[in-house]
N, C-alpha and C positions, 0 to 999 in steps of 0.2 A: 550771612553767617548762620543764620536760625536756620536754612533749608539745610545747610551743609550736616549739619549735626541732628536732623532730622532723620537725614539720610542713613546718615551713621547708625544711629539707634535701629532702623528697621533693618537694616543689613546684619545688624548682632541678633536680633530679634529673629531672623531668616535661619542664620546658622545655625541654633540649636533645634532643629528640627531636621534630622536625621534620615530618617523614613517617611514618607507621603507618599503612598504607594495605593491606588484604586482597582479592585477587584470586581468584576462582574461576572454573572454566571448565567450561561443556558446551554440546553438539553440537545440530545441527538440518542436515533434509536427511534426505539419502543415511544420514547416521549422526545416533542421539539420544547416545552416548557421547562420550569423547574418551579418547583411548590416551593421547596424550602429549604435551607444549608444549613447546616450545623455546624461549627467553624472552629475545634480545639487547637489550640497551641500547646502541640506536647510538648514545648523545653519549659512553657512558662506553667502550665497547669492551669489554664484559663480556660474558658469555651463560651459563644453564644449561638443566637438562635436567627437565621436571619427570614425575610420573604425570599422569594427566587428571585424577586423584579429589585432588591435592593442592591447599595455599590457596597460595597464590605471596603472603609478607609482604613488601612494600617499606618499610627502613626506614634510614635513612642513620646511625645510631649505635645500636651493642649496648644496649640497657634497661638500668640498672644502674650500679654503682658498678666503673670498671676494677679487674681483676685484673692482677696478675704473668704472666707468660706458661705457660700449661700446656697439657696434652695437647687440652684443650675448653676455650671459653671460656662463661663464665656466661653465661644467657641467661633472661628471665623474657616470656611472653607470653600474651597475653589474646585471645581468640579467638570469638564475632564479638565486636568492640568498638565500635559500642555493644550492647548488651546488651539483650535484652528478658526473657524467660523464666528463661535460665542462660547460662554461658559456660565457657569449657574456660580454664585456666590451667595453663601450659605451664612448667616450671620445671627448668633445668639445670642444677645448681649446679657448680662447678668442681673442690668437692672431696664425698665422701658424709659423712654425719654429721647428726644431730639438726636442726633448724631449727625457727623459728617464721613461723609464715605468717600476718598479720592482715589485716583488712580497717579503713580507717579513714574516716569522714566527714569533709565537709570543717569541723566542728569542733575537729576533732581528736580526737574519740570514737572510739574501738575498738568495733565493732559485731558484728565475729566475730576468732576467732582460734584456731588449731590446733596441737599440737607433733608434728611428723610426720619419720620417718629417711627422708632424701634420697638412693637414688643417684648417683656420677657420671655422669648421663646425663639422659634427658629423664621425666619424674616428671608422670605431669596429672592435676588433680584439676577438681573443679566446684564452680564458685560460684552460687549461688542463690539464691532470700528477700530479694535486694534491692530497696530504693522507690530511685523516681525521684530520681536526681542525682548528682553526679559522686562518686567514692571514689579513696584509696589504697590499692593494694595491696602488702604489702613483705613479705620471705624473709630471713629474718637466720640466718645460720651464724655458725660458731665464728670463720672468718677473712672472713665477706663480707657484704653488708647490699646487694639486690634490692631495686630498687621503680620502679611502673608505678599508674598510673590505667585506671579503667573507669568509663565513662557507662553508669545506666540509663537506661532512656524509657520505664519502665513503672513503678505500684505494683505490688509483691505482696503477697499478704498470708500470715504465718507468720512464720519463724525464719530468719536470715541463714545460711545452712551451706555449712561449705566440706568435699567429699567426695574421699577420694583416689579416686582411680580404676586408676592404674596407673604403672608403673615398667619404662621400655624400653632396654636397656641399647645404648650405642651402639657396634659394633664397626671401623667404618670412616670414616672421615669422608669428606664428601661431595666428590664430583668435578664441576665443571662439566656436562660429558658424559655422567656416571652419573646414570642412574634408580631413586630409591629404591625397591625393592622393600614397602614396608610399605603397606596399603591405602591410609592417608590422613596424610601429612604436612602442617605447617606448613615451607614452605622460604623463609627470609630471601634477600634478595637487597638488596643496595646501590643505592640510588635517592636522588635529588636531585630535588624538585619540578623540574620545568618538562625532565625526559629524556624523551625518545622511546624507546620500548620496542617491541619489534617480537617478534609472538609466532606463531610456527609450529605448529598442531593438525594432528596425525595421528591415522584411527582408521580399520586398517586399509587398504586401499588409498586412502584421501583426504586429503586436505591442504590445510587453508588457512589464507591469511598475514593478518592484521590489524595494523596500527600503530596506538599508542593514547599519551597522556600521562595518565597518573593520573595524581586530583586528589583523589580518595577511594575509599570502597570500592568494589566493581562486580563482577558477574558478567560475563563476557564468553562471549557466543554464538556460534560458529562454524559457519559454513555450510556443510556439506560437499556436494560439487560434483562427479559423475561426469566425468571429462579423463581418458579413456584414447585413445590414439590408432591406430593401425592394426598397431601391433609390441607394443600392448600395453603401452606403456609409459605410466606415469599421474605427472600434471604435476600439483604445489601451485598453488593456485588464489589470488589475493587481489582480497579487496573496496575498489574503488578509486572513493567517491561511489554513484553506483547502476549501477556497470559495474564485471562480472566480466571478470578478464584472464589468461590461464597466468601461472603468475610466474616458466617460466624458458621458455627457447628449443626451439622443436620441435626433435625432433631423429629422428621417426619416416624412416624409408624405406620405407613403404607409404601406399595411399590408405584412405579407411576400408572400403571393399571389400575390402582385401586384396591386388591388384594391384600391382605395385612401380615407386618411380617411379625411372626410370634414375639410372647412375652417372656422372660425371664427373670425373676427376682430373687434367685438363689446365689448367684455369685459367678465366677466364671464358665465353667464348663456344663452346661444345659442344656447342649445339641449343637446344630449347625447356626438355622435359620433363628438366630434371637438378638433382641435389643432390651436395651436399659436405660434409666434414668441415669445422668452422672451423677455419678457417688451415690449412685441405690434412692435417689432422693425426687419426687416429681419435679420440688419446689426448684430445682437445678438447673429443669429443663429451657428455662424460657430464656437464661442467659447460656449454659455450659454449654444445651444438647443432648443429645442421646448419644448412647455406645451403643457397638455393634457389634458383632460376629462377623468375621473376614467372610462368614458365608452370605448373611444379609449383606454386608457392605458394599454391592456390587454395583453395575450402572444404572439399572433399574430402581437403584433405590435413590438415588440422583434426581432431583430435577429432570422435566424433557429437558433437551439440547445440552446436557451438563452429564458428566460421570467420572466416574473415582479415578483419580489421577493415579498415571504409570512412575514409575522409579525417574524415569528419564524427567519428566513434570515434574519431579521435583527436585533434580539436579540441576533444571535448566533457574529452579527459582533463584536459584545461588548465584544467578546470574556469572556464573565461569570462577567464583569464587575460589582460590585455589585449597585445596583439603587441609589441612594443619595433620592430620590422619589418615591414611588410605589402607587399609589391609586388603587379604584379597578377596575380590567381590563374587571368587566361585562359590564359598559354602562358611557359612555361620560369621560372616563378617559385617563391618559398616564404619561407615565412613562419616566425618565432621566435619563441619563449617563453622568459621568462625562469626556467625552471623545470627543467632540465636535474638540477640535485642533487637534488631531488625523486624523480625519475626512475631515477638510474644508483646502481649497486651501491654499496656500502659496499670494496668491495674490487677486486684487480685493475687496475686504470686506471694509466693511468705517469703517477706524478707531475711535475707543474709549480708554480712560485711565482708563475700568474696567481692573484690573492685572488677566489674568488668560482667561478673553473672544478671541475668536474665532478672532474678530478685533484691539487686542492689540496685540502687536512685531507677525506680521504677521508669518515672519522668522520661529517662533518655532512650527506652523502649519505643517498638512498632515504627521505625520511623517507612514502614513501608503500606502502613494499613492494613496487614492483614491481618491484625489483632486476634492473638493466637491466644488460647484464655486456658487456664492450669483448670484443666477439667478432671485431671484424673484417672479413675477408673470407676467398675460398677460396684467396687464396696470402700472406695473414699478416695483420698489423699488430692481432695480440689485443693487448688493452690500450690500442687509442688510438682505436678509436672502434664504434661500435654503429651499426645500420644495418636496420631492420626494411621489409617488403613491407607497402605497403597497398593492396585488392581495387582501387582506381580505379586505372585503368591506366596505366601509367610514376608511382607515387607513391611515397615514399621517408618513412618517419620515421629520424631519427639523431640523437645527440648523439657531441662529440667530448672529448675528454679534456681539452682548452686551454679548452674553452667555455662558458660560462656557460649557454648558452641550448638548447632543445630544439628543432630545426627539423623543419618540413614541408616537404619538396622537392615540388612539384605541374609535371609537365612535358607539356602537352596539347598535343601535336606535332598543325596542321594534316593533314600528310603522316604515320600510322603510323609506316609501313614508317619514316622516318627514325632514329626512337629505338628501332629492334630489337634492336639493342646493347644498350640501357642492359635490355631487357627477359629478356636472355640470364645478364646479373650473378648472382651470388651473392649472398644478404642473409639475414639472419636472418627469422624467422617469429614472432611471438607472438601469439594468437589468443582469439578475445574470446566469453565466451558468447554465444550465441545466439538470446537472447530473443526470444519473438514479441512482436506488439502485444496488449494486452486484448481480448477478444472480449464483447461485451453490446450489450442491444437497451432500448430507449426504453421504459420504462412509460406505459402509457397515462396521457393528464392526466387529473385527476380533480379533484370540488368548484373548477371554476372559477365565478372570481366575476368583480366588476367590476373589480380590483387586484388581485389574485392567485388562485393554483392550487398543485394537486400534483402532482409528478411522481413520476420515479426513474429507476431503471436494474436492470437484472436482467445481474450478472455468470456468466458463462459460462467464463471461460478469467480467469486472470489471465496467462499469457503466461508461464509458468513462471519468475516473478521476484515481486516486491512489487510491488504497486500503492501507487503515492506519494500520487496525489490523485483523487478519482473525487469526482461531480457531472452539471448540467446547463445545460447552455447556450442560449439565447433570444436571439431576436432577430425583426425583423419582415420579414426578408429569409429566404430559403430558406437552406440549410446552414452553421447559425449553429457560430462553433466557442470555443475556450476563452479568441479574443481580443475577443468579444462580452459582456453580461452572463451573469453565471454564481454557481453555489453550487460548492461546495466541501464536501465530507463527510468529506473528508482522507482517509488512508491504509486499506487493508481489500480484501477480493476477497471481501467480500458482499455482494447486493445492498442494495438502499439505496433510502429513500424523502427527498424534500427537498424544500422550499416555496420555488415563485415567487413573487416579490411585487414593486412596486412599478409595476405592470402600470397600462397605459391603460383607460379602458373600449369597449368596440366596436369591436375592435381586434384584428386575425388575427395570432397567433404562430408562429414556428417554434420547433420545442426540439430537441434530442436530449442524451442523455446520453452521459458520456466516461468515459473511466477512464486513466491514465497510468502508465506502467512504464518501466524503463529502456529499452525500445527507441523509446518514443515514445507519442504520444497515439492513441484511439483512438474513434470515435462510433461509437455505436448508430444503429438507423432514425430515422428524422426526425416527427416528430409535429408536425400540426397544430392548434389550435385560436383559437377567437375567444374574448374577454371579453364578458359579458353591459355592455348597453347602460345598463340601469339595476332599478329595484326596481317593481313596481306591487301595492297589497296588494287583497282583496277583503272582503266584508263579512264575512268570519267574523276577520277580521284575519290570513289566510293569506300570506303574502310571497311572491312571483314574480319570478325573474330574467328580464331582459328581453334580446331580442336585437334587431338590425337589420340584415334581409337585404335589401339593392337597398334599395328606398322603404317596404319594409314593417318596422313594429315588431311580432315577436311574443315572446309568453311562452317562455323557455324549459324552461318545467315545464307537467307534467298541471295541470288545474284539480281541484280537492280542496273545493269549495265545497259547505255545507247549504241553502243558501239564494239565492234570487235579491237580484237589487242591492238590493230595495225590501224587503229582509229579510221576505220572505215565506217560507216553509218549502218546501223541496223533498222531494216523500214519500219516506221511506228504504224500500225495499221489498224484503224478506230470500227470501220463497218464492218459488219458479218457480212455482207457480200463479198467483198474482197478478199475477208480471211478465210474464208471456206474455197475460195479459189487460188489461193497458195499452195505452190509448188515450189519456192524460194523464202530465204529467209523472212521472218517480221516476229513481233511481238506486241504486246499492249501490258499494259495496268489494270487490275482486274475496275470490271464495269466502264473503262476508260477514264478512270479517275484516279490520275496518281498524284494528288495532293492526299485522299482517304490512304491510299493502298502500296505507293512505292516505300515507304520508310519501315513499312513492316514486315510487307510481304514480297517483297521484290516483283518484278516483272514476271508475265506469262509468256515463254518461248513457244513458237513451235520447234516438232524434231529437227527441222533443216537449217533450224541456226547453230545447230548445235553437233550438229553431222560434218565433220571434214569434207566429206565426199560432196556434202549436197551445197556448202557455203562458199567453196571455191579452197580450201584449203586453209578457211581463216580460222582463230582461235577467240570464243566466244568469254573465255575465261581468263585472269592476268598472264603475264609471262610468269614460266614455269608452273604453270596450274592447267589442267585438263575438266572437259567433265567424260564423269565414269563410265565406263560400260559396265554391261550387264556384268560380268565376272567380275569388278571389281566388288559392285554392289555386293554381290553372294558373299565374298568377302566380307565386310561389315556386316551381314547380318548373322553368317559362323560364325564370325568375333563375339556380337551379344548375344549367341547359345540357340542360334538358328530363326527360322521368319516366326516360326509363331509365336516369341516371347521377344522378340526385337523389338516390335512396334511400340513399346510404353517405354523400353531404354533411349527412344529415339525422339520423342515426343517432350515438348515443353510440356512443364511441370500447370497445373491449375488453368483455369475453365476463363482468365482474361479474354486468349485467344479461342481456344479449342471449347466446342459448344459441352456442355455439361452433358451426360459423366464424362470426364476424361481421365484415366488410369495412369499416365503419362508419367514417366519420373524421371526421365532425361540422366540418365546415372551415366548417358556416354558423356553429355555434353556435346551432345550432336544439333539438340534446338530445334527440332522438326516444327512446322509450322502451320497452320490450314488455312494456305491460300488459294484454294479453291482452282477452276479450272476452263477453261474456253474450249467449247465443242467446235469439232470440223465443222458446224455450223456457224459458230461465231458467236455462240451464247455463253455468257456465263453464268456460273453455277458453283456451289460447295464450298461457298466462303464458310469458315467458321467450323465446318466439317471433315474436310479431307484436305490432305497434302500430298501431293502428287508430283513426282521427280524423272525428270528423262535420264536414261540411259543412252550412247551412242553409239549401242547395238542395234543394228535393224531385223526384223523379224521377216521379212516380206517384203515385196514391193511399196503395199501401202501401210505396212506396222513397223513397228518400233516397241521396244521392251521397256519397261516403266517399272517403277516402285514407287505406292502409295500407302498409306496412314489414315484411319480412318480416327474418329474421335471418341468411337466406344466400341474400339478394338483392341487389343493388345499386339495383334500380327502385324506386318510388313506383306503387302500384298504383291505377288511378280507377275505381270502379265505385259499383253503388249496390246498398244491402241494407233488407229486413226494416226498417221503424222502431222497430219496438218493441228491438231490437240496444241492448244496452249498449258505448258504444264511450269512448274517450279523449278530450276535448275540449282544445283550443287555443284561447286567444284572442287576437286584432292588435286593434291599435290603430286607435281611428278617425282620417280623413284628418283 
């Protein structure tokens, strides 16, 4: 009965503990560490200070059974929880003395249990040897009785053991501001599901701001981001969507050259090139910034890799936010978001009791980090309103203290010169990295059929940011982009291979490949190709993709056939003695090796297999299929705009087959191929270089008329050779 109500109690005990939620932090970038986190809870108005190497535990009630008030309070924690291998148990009791430490199932079985002398102070030992499922853990001293649960998710196999480890005695107690010196702490902090926490990483000269709402445990990764500016001075950075933004106000007085941009302390209108203190004041500078002249405020006065963000930059902060406002954005208008607290600091701003403005319950401000601060102008009003330069000329971002909303001032004066004034003002600067586009080119299409192919993309640059979504885009129109059909490979700055499908047959495509980052989307070269027409098989049961150029149907593979249509045998003839003494049909595989060479490139015919006259009448090609004569060929090569620009319409696309450079762009879908060639002598030669096709025209007694492709030509070459020549065969369709 005593176990049962044991049980009971730590199961009540369990339940008011709402959040236990373990935070860890490290770096990427410029730094793989992190020095130190700074860790506000904007709902609660709280913050402390941590190491990079410590777990940040959010938990909104101390573990355990309340104590009397003393120098420490009791404290029991479990560390990672859940548990796979082992876990650390953290045990602080409030006074030292004896204790008993057990571990219990949820039968109530006692499975391990140890009697160990507790300092006043933090005690850790390790738990290990536990199977899968939930446990109680409890500390019972002379005046106090500890207990906490741990999940495992794993069987082990052995003995439950719980190990002391060590005993660290605590001298000071912790200060918000102070950083504990010990390698790795556990530091509690007060959390309520559904707070926004806003955490600051430094390592080093870099810094950046993150806002998050844990909901469970999580590692969180910090980007660190070179923002030094021309004085040298280096700005915290925060990730806001996939746009990086300084997260406080320039306040540099040099260009990033070095050069200094003038002073002014007269008030607004001064010249072009001037800055100011906010609100006329130095003392301003180290929180507000300097103000600027829309003439200094330009990208040079940015950070390297960083510059004064465009209208669209700050449209896109809104993240798609719908306008509550829109007038029209040709001349003297702007536009509002209802997103202002998002935006403006947690601090600072003169309060009002409009419900919902920027300077009422400060507290529910920034929840985005970019902690916008009422700077003002250069002869006062800090605290009532914020006022940023953006690069389109005469543009204005600002939010006001009374206001609910974030506006865009856009003033595109006909006449310049009219709004010189407003381009002379003072305004804050906050400045946005500087991503490039993607940089990548089109993979050649490959295995196209009659409904699909393959592509890709080969990345080059990601643009010094994350690539979000990378693919390829089709369409039957030239410069097809990512609002046409497309793949998706999602996020990565590797290249990448992906399948088109759902393709027409005999049918010319465009593709290229993209890739997308925060600055925008970007295409690769443009790749052409057609879908074969359809399938035609031949007697050995070999499959052929078909194409159709103008009014001809041809194959767009070698012929690889043993036998003529009437399944007669075609002589397979291996030595050059033999084949150079052909006067009747034979063929071979180039090198005689058609495990390498038959599935690519089909077989090497001489002309007299492929001659009526000279084979007996037989057809070397399926029924209903020919191979061409010279005039047909002429044909096909008027159709792609005569021989000297045919040869790259005819020619497979990329240097797989065809030896590099090849110009090749197969826009017939013809698939031209370089499989090389067998001399009247019996040699072969010109793999990888040339493609070479009989015609069943004869020239002569001992020629024949031919069309060949070379691999760093663009032409279609006509001439006539040798019959006894092992060359490439093609066949069309008959009319």
């Amino acid at each position: 009965m005593k176990r049962i109500l044991f049980c009971v109690c730590v199961f009540c005990s369990i339940n008011v503990n709402a959040q236990n939620y373990y935070i860890t932090f490290a770096g990427t970038g410029a730094a793989a560490s992190v020095s130190t986190v700074k860790v506000e809870n904007l709902s609660a108005g709280t913050s402390l200070l941590l190491n990079g190497t410590d777990i940040l535990h959010l938990t909104s009630i101390t573990t355990g059974v309340e104590q009397p008030a003393h120098e420490q309070v009791s404290k029991l924690k479990i560390y990672p929880n859940p548990m796979s291998d082992f876990s650390a148990l953290l045990v602080s009791p409030a006074e030292s003395g004896n204790a008993t430490i057990s571990i219990i199932d949820m039968s109530g079985k006692a499975v391990a249990g140890i009697n160990s002398y507790l300092e006043k102070s933090d005690n850790e030992f390790r738990l290990s040897g536990l199977k899968k499922g939930l446990y109680f853990v409890s500390v019972k001293g002379q005046n106090y009785l500890l207990s906490t649960k741990v999940l495992c998710t794993i069987d082990k196999i052995g003995s439950v053991r719980i190990e002391k480890i060590s005993s660290i005695k605590s001298s000071v107690e912790k200060k918000p501001e102070t950083v504990s010196k010990e390698l790795q702490s556990v530091i509690d902090m007060d959390y309520t599901d559904g707070e926004r926490l806003k955490f600051t990483a430094t390592s080093g000269k870099y810094s950046t701001v993150k806002t998050d709402i844990p909901a469970s445990d999580k590692a969180l990764t910090f980007n660190f981001i070179e923002c030094t500016d021309g004085d040298g001075n280096n700005y915290p950075v925060v990730e806001i969507g996939t746009q990086v933004w300084m997260e406080e106000n320039l306040k540099t007085k040099s260009y990033q050259g070095g050069s200094t941009i003038g002073i002014n302390t007269f008030g607004y209108y001064g010249g072009k090139d001037f800055i100011w203190p906010a609100g006329g004041n130095e003392n301003n500078v180290l929180k507000f910034g300097r103000q600027y002249s829309w003439y200094a405020a330009q990208d040079s006065a940015c950070p390297v890799g960083w510059r004064l963000p465009r209208y669209s930059d700050w449209k896109k902060l809104t993240n798609g936010a719908d306008s509550i406002l829109s007038q029209d954005e040709s001349n003297n208008s702007y536009t509002e978001f209802p997103m202002a607290k998002s935006l403006a600091a947690s601090t600072d701003w003169l309060a009002n009791e409009i419900a919902g403005s920027v300077g009422n319950k400060e507290k529910d401000n920034n929840s985005t980090g970019f902690t916008g601060l009422p700077a003002g102008s250069p002869v006062g009003n800090i605290g009532v309103s914020a006022n940023w330069w953006i690069w389109d000329q005469i543009t204005i971002a600002e939010i006001q203290a009374d206001s609910k909303n974030f506006i865009l001032h856009r003033i595109d004066a006909t006449t310049p010169g009219l709004y010189a004034g407003n381009l002379n003002q003072g305004k804050s600067v906050r400045c946005i990295k500087a991503y490039l586009l993607p940089a990548l080119t089109t993979s050649p299409t490959s295995n196209i059929k009659q409904i699909k192919a393959t592509s890709g993309g080969i990345i080059t640059s990601d643009g010094g940011t994350i690539i979000t979504s990378r693919g390829v885009c089709w369409s039957t129109s030239p410069h097809p982009t990512t609002a046409n059909t497309r793949t998706d490979e999602g996020p990565g700055s590797v290249s990448f291979t992906t399948f088109i499908t759902g393709l027409t047959g005999n049918t010319t495509y465009y593709v290229r490949a993209y890739a997308t980052n925060s600055a925008g989307t970007s295409y690769g070269n443009e790749v052409i190709f057609k879908t074969y027409t359809g399938i035609v098989t031949d007697i050995d049961d070999n499959d052929y993709y078909t194409v159709t150029i103008g009014d001809q149907v041809w194959m767009a593979e070698n012929l690889k056939t043993t036998k003529f249509n009437d399944n007669t045998l075609i002589p397979l003839v291996t030595g050059a003695t033999q084949w150079a003494a052909l006067i009747t049909p034979g063929y071979s595989w180039y090198n005689n090796n058609e495990v390498s060479y038959k599935e690519q490139y089909g077989g090497l015919y001489n002309w007299y297999t492929v001659s009526t006259v000279s084979n007996g009448g037989r057809n070397v090609c399926p029924s209903g299929w020919h191979v061409a004569d010279d005039a047909e060929w002429t044909v096909l090569t008027s159709y792609l705009g005569g021989e000297g620009v045919a040869g790259d319409k005819l020619k497979e696309v990329s240097t797989f087959h065809w030896n590099n450079p090849n110009s090749g762009t197969n826009t017939s879908g013809f698939t031209a191929l370089p499989g090389g060639d067998r001399s009247e002598a019996g040699a072969f030669s010109d793999i990888g270089t040339d493609g070479t096709f009989w015609s069943t025209s004869s020239a002569n007694t001992g020629n024949a008329w031919f069309r060949s492709m070379t691999y760093n030509q663009s032409n279609v070459h006509r001439d006539s050779y040798f019959k006894q020549n092992g060359f490439s065969v093609r066949c069309l369709k008959d009319n």
